[in-house]
C-alpha positions in Angstrom: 1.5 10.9 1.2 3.3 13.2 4.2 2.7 13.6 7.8 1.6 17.4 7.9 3.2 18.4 11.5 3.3 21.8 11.0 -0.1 22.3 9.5 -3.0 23.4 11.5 -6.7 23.1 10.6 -7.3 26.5 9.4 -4.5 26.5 7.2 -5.7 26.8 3.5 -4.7 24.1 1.4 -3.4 26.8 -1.8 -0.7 27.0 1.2 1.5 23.5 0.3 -0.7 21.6 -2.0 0.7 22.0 -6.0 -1.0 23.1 -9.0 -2.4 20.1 -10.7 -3.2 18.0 -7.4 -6.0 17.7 -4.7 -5.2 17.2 -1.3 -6.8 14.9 1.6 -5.9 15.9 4.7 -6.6 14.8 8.5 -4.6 17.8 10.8 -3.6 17.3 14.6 -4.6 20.6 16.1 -1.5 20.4 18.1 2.4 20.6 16.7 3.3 17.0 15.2 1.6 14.3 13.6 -1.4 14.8 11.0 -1.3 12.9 7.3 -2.3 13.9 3.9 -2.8 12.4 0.7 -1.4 15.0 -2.2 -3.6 13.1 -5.6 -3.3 14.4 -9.4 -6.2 16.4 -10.2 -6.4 14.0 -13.5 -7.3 10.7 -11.5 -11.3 10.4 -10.3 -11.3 9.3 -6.5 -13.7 9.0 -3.7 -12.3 10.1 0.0 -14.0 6.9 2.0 -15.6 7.8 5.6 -14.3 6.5 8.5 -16.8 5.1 11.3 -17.4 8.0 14.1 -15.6 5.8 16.7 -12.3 6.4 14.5 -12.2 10.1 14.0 -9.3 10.5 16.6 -7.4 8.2 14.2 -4.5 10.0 12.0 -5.8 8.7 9.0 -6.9 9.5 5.7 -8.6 6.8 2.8 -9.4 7.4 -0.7 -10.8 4.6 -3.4 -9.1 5.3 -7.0 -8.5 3.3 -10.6 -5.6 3.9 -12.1 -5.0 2.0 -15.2 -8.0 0.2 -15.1 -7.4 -1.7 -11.3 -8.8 -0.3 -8.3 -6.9 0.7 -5.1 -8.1 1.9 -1.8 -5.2 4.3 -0.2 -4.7 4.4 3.5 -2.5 7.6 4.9 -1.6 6.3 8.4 0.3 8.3 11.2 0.9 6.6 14.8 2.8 8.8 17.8 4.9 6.0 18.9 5.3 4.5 22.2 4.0 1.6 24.2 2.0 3.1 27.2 -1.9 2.4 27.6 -2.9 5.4 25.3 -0.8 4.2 22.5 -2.0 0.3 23.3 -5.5 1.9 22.6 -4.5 3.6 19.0 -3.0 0.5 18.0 -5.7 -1.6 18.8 -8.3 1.3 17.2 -5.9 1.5 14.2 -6.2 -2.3 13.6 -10.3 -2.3 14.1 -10.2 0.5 11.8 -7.7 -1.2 9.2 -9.8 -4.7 9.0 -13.3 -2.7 8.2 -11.2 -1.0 5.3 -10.3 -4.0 4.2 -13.7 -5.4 4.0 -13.4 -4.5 -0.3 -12.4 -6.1 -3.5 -9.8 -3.3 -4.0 -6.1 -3.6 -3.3 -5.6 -1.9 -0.2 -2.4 0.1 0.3 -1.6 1.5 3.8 1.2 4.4 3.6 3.0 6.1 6.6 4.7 6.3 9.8 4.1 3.3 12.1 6.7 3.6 14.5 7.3 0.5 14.9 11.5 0.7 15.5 12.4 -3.1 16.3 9.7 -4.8 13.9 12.3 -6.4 11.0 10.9 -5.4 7.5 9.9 -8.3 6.6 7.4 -8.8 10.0 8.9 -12.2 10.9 10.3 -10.7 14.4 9.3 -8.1 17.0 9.2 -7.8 20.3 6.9 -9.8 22.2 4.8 -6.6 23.3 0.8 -6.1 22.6 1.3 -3.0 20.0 3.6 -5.3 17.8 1.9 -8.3 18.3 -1.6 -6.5 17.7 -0.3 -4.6 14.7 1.9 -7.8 13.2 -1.0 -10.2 13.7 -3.7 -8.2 11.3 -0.6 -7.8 8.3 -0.3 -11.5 8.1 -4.0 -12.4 8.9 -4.8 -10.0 5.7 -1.8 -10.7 3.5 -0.1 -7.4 3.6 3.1 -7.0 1.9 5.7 -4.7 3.0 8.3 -3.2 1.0 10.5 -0.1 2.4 13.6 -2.2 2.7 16.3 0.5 3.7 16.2 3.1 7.1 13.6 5.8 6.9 14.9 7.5 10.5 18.5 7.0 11.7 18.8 3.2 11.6 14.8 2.2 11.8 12.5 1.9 9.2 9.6 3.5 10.7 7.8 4.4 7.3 5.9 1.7 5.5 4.5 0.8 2.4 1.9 -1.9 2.7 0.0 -3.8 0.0 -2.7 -6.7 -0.1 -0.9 -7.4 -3.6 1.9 -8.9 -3.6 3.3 -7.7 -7.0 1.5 -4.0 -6.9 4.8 -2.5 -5.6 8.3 -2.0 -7.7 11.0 -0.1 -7.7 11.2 1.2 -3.8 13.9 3.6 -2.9 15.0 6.0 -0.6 16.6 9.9 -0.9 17.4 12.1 1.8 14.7 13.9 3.8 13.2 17.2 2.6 14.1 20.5 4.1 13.7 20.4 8.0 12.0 16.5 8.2 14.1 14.2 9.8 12.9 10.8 7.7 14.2 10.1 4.7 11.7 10.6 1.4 10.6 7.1 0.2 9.7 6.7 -3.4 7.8 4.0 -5.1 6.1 2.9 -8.2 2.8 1.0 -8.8 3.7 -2.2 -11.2 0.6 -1.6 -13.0 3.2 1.0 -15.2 4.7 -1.7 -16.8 1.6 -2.8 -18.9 1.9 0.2 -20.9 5.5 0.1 -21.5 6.3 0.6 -25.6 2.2 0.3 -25.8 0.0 3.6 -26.7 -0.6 5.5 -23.8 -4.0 5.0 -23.6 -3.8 1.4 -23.6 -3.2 -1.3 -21.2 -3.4 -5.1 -21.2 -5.6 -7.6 -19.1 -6.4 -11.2 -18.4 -9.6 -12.2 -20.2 -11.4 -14.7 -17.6 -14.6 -14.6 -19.4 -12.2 -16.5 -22.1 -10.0 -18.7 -19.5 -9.2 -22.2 -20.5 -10.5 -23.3 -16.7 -10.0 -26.9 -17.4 -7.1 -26.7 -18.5 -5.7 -24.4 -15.5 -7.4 -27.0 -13.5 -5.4 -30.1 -14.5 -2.1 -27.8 -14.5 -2.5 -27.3 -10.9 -3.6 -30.5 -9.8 -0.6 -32.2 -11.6 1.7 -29.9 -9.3 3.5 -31.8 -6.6 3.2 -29.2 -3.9 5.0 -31.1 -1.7 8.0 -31.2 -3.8 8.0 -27.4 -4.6 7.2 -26.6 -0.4 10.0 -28.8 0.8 12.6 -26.0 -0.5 11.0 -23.5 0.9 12.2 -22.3 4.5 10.0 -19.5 5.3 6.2 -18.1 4.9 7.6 -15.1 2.3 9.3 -18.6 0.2 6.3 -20.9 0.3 4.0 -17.6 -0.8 6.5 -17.0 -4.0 6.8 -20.5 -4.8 2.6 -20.6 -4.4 2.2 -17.0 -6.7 4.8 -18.1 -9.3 3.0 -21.2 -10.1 -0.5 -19.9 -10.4 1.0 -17.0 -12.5 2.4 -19.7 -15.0 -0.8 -21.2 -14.8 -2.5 -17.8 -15.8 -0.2 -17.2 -18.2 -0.6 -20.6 -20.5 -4.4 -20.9 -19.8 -5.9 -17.4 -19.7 -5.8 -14.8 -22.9 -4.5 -11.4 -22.5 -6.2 -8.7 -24.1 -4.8 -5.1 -25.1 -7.8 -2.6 -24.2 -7.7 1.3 -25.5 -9.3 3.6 -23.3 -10.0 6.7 -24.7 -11.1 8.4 -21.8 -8.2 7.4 -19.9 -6.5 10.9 -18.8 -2.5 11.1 -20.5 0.1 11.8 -18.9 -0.7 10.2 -15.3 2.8 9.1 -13.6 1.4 6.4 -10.9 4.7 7.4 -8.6 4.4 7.5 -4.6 6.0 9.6 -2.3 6.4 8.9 1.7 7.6 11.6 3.7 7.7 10.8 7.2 
């Protein structure tokens, strides 16, 4: 995913998109802003419509499986500032953000928020109706966030957001490419791991059909929640504390299942890039 600044409509995309990927793109028709989705030609996707009343949005969505689970990708860009106008994107970014979420997918929103004095874990920003608009719908839907180091100067204005919790490892940053002035955030989808030392075709999953429900029942009744919440000192802690136990749960009372796809495509690398 990059913001496309210096792209114009007209411009072809054999003009910056590689061999071997498609590109979805939304261009500004002035200097600045504009997103695009760069996605290996391998991997099937659908580009998802976005309702008429958000068209003056920078954004861009595609639905995907990689690895047998099913994302929906969100390309974001947002100017900046805090006047009326930018008040107005927010709040039409937000609208726009909620109906995408309306899916079973895990939704991923990728881009440049500018958002300079919201901490990176969302527990503090400044009481002002962008943030508090903005901060609002990540916790109402769950949204994890994991760019951890400075994207621009000292801020971290570029974000990687997930409704998963656990769909997102290995986060880093390099310095920016040619003229950009944001660093280049990479990222890996944890879905990788399942194949790890397995045939490359293959990947494992939770058999419910086969679930021991009774048994994960009386698990997690026999849990003294408030014993394991009475250690924990903020929403992030009481969330891990919550995930870790269910996981055990799914882990002693659910079966786990290695699958072979043969029609899976080889050699797909499930990396992201976020170039601000």
């Amino acid at each position: 995913m990059t913001e496309t600044s210096w792209l114009q409509p007209e411009s072809p995309d054999s003009l910056f998109c590689p061999n071997g990927y498609d590109v979805v793109r939304f261009d500004r028709p002035t200097v600045g802003g504009g997103v695009a989705l760069f996605i290996n030609n391998t991997v099937k996707y659908n580009v998802v419509s976005v309702n008429k009343d958000f068209h003056h949005l920078e954004l861009v969505c595609v639905d995907l499986d990689l690895c047998g689970i099913s994302y929906r990708i969100i390309g974001y860009y947002r100017n900046g500032g805090f006047t009326t106008s930018a008040i107005e994107y927010m709040d039409a970014g937000v609208c726009c953000f909620q109906k995408l979420c309306s899916t079973a997918k895990i939704v991923m929103i990728l881009g440049d928020f500018n958002l300079p004095d919201c901490d990176r874990n969302f527990y503090h920003a400044p009481d002002n109706v962008v943030y508090n608009g903005f901060l609002k719908f990540i916790n109402s839907y769950g949204f994890s966030q994991y760019v951890t180091e400075p994207t621009h100067d000292d801020h971290i204005l570029d974000l990687i957001l997930s409704t998963d919790s656990s769909s997102v490892c290995d986060t880093s940053t390099i310095p920016p490419i040619s003229t950009s002035d944001h660093n280049v955030t990479i990222f890996r989808l944890s879905n990788n791991n399942a194949s790890e030392g397995t045939d490359p075709d293959s990947h494992f999953y939770y058999n419910w059909s086969k679930a021991n429900f009774t048994g994960l029942t009386k698990h997690l009744l026999a849990i003294d929640w408030n014993n394991i919440f009475q250690y924990c000192f903020s929403v992030d802690q009481c969330w891990d504390a919550f995930i870790d136990i269910i996981h055990k749960g799914i882990v002693m009372y659910v079966p786990i299942v290695l699958y072979k796809n043969k029609a899976t495509p080889k050699n797909i690398i499930i990396h992201g890039l976020l170039i601000g």
